[in-house]
C-alpha positions in Angstrom: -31.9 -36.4 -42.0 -29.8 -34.7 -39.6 -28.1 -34.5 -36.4 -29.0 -36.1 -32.7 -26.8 -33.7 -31.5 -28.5 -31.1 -29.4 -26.6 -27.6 -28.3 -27.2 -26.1 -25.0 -25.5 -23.0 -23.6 -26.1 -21.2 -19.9 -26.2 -17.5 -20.6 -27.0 -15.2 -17.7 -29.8 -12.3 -18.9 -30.4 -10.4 -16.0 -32.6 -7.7 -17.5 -33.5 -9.6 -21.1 -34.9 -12.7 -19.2 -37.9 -10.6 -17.5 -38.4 -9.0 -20.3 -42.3 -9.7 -21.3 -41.0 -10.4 -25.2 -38.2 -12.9 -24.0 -39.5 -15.7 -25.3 -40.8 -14.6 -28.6 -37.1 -13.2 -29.2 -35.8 -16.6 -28.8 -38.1 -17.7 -31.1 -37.1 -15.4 -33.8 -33.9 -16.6 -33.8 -34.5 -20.0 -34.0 -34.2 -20.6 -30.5 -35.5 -22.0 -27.2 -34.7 -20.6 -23.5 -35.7 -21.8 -20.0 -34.3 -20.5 -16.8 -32.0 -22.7 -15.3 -30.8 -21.2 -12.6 -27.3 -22.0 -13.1 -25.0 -23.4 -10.7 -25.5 -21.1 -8.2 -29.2 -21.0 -8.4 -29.5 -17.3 -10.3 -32.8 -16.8 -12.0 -31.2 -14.6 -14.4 -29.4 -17.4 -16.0 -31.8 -18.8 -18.9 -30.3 -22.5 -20.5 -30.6 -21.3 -24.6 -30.9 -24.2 -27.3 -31.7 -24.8 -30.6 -35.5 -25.5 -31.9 -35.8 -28.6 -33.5 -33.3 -28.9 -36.3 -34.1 -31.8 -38.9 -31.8 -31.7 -41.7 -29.0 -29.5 -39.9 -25.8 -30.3 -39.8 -24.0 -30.3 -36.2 -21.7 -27.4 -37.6 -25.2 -25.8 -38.4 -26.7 -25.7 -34.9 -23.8 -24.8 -32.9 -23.4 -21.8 -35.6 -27.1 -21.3 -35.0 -27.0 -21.1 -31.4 -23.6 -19.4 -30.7 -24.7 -16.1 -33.4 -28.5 -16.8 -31.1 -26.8 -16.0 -27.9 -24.3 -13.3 -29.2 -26.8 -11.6 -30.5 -29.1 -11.9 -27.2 -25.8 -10.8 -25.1 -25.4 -7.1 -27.3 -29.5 -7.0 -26.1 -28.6 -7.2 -23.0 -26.0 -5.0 -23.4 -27.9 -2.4 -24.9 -30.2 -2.1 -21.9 -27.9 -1.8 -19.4 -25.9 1.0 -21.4 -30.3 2.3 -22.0 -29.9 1.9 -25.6 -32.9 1.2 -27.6 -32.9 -2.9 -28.4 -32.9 -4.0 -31.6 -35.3 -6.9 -32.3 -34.1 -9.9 -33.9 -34.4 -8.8 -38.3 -34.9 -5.0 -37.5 -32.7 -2.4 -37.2 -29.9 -0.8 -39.9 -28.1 -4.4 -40.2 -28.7 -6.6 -42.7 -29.8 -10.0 -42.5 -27.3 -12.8 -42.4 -27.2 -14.1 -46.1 -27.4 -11.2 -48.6 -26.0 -7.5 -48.9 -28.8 -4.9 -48.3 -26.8 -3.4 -51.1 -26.8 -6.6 -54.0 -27.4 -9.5 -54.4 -24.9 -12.1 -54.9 -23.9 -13.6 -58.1 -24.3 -17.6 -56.1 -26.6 -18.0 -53.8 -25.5 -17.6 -50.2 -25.7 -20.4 -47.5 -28.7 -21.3 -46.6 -28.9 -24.5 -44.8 -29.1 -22.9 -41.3 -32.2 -21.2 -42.3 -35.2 -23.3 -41.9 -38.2 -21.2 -43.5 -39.6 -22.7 -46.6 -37.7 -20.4 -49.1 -34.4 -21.5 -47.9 -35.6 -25.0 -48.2 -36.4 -25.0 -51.5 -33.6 -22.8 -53.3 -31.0 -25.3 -50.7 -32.7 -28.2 -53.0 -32.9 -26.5 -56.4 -29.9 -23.5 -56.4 -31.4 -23.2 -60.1 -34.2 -21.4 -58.7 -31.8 -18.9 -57.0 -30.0 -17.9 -60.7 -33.1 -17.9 -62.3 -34.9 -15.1 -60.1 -32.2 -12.8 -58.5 -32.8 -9.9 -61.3 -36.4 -10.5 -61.2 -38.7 -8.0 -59.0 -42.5 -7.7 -58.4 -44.5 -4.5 -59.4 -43.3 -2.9 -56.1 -39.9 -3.7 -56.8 -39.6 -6.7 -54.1 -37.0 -9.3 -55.3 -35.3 -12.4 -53.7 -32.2 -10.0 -52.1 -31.7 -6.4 -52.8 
């Protein structure tokens, strides 16, 4: 089923955390956040841990959470340098998985990924061989 294990990580996000979107961030990356105010009391320190992870493996959700929190730390970054922030799944970089250039021959990992897609090529790769040349009328396909 999965793991009991549950990953928790103090991450201080001085000018992410008030950030109106903060939350919904987290969210997009499969994550949860509430301040904790560390052990000094900060408020900018939010306690970041995974969303409820049936059927992940414990090497799974600390992956999960340490690429959530990396990714929330260059955020955080970027505004204090006054760089534009790049929302979780926007920007020039592709998503983690498949090239933005081709898709693979054998289907990437996917068992960190929890939408229904993932779920059901991670329980019939078949699927996965059988439509990665195929594209809609638009020309949308299961990678690039």
């Amino acid at each position: 089923l999965g793991s009991a294990m549950q990953v928790h990580v103090d991450i201080r996000l001085p000018r992410l955390g008030v950030r109106g979107d903060f939350k919904s961030i987290c969210r997009a990356l499969q994550l949860d956040a509430r301040q904790s105010g560390g052990a000094d009391g900060d408020a900018a320190t939010w306690q970041v841990t995974h969303r409820p992870a049936l059927g992940m493996s414990e090497v799974a959700l600390i992956d999960l959470v340490m690429r959530g929190c990396c990714h929330l730390a260059r955020m955080e970054d970027d505004i204090s340098r006054e760089e534009p922030v790049v929302l979780p799944g926007q920007g020039p970089d592709s998503l983690p998985g498949c090239s933005a250039e081709e898709c693979p021959e054998e289907m990437p990992e996917m068992s960190g990924h929890r939408s229904l897609m993932a779920r059901v090529l991670c329980k019939d790769p078949s699927i996965f061989a059988a439509l990665r040349d195929r594209r809609t009328p638009g020309g949308v396909g299961v990678a690039p």
